[in-house]
Residue frames as a rotation matrix with the C-alpha (Angstrom) as fourth column:
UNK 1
0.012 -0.154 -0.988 -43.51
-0.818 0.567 -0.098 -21.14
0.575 0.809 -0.119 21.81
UNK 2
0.264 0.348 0.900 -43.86
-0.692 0.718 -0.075 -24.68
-0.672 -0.603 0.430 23.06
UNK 3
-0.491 -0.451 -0.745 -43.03
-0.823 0.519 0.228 -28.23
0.284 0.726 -0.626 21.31
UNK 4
0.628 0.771 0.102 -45.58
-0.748 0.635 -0.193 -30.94
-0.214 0.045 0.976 20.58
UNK 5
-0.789 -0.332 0.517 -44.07
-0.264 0.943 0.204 -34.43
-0.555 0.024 -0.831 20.41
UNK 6
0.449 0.881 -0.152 -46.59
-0.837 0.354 -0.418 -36.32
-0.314 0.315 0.896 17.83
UNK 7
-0.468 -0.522 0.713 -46.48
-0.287 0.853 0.436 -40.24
-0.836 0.000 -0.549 16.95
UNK 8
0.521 0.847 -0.108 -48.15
-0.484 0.188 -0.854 -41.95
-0.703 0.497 0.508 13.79
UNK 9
0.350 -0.217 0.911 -47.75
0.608 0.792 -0.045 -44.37
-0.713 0.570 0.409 11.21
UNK 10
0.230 -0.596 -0.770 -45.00
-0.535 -0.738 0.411 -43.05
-0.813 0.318 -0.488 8.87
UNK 11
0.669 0.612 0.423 -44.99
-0.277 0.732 -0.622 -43.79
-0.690 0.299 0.659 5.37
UNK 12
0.550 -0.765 -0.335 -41.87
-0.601 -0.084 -0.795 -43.61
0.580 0.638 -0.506 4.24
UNK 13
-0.516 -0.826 0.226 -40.15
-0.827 0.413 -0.382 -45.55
0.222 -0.384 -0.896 6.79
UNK 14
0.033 0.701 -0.712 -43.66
-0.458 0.644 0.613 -47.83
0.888 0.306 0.343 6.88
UNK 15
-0.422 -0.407 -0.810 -43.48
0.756 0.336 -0.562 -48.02
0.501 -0.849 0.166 10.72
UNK 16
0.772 0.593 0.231 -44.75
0.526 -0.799 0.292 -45.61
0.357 -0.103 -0.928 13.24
UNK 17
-0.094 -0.946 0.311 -42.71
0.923 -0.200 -0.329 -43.00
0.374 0.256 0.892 13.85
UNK 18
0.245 0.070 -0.967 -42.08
0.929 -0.302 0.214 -39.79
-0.277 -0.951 -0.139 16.00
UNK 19
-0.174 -0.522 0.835 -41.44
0.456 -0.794 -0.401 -35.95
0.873 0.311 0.376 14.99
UNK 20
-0.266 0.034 -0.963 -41.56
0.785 -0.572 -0.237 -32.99
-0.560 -0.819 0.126 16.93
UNK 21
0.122 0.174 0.977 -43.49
0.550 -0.832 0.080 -29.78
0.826 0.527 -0.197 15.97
UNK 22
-0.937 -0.349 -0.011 -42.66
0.340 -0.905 -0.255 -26.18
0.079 -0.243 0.967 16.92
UNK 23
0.138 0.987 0.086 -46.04
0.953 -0.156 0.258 -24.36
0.268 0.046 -0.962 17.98
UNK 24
-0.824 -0.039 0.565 -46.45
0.150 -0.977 0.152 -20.59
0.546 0.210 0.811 17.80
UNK 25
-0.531 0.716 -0.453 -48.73
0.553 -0.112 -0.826 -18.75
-0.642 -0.689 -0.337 20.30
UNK 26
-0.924 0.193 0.329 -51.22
0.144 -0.623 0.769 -16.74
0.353 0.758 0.548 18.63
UNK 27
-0.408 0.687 -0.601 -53.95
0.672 -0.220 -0.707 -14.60
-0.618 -0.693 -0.372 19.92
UNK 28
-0.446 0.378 0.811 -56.35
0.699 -0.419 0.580 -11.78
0.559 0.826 -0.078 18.38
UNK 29
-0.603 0.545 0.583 -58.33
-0.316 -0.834 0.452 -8.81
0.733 0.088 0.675 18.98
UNK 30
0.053 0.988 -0.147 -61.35
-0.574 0.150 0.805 -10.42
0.817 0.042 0.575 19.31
UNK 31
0.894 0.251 -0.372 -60.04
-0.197 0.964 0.179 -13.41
0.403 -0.087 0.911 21.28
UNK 32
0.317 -0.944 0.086 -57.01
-0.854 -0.324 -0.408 -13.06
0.413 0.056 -0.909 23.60
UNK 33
0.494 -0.315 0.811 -57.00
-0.663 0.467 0.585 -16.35
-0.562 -0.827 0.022 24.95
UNK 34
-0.326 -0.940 -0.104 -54.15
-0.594 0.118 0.796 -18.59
-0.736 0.321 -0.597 24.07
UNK 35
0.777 0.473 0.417 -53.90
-0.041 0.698 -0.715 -20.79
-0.629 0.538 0.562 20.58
UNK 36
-0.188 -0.962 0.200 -51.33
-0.078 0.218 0.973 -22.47
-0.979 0.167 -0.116 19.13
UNK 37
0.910 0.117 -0.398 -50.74
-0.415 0.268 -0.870 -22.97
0.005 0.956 0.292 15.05
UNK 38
0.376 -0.759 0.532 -47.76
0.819 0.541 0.193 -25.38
-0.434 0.363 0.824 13.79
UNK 39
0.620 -0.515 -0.593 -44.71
-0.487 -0.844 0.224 -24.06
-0.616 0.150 -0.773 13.19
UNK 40
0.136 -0.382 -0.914 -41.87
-0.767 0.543 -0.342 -26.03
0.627 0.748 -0.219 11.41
UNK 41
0.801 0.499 0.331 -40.88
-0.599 0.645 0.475 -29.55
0.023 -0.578 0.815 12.53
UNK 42
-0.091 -0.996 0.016 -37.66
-0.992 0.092 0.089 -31.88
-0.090 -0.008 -0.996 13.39
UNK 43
0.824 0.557 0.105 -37.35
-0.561 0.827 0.021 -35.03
-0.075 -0.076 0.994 12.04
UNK 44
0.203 -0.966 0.160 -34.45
-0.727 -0.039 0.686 -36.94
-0.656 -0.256 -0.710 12.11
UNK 45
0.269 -0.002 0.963 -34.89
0.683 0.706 -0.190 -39.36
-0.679 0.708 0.191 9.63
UNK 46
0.825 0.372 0.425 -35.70
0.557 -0.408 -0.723 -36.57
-0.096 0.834 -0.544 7.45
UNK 47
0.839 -0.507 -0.195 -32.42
-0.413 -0.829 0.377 -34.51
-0.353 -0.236 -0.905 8.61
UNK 48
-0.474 -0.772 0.423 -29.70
-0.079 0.516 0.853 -37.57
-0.877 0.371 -0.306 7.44
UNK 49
-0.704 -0.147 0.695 -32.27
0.421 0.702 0.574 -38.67
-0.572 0.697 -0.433 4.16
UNK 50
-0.886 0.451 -0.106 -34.46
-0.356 -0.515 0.780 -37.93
0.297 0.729 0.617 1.35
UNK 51
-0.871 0.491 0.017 -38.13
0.312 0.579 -0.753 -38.09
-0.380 -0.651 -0.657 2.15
UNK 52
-0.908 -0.005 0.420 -40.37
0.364 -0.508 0.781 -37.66
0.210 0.861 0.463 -0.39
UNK 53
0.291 0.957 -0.017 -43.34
0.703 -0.202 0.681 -36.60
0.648 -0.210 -0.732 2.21
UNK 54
-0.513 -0.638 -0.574 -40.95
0.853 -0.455 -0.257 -34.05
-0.097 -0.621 0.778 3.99
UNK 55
-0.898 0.396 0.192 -43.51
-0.386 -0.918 0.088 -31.07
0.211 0.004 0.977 2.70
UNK 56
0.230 0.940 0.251 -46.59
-0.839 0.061 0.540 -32.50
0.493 -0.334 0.803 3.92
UNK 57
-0.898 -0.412 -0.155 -45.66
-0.275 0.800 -0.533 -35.01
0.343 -0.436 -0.832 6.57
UNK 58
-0.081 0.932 -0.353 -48.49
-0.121 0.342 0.932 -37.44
0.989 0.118 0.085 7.97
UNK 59
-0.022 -0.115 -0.993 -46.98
0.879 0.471 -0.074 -37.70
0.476 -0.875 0.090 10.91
UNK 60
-0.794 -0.604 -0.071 -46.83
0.600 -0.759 -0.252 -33.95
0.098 -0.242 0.965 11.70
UNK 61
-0.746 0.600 0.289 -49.90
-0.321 -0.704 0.633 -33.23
0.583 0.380 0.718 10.68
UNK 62
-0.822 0.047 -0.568 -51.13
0.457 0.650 -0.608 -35.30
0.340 -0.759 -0.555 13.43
UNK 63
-0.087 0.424 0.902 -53.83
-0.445 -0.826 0.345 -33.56
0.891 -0.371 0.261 15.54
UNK 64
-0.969 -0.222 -0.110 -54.38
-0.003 0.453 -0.891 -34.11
0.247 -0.863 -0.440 19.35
């Protein structure tokens, strides 16, 4: 497991704004080198208030 830092324009707080995602290793058969998929994420805004993009954040969904 590993933790991604990601930044982006958040639209609930209309500002840009920081989470952290959880990343899962994940390998196959076919294909044993490493690869990550998103796991859950920590926001702190989202941990004191309501946020009505808390199931599909924009800011999580980030990609690098």
């Amino acid at each position: 497991m590993r933790y991604d830092t990601r930044s982006g324009y958040c639209p609930t707080l209309k500002k840009d704004y920081s989470v952290t995602v959880e990343q899962l290793e994940t390998t196959s058969l076919e294909n044993t080198s490493r690869h990550y998929i998103d796991g859950q994420f920590d926001c702190k805004y989202a941990e004191m208030h309501q946020c009505p993009h808390i199931n599909d954040c924009p800011v999580a969904h980030l990609q690098k």
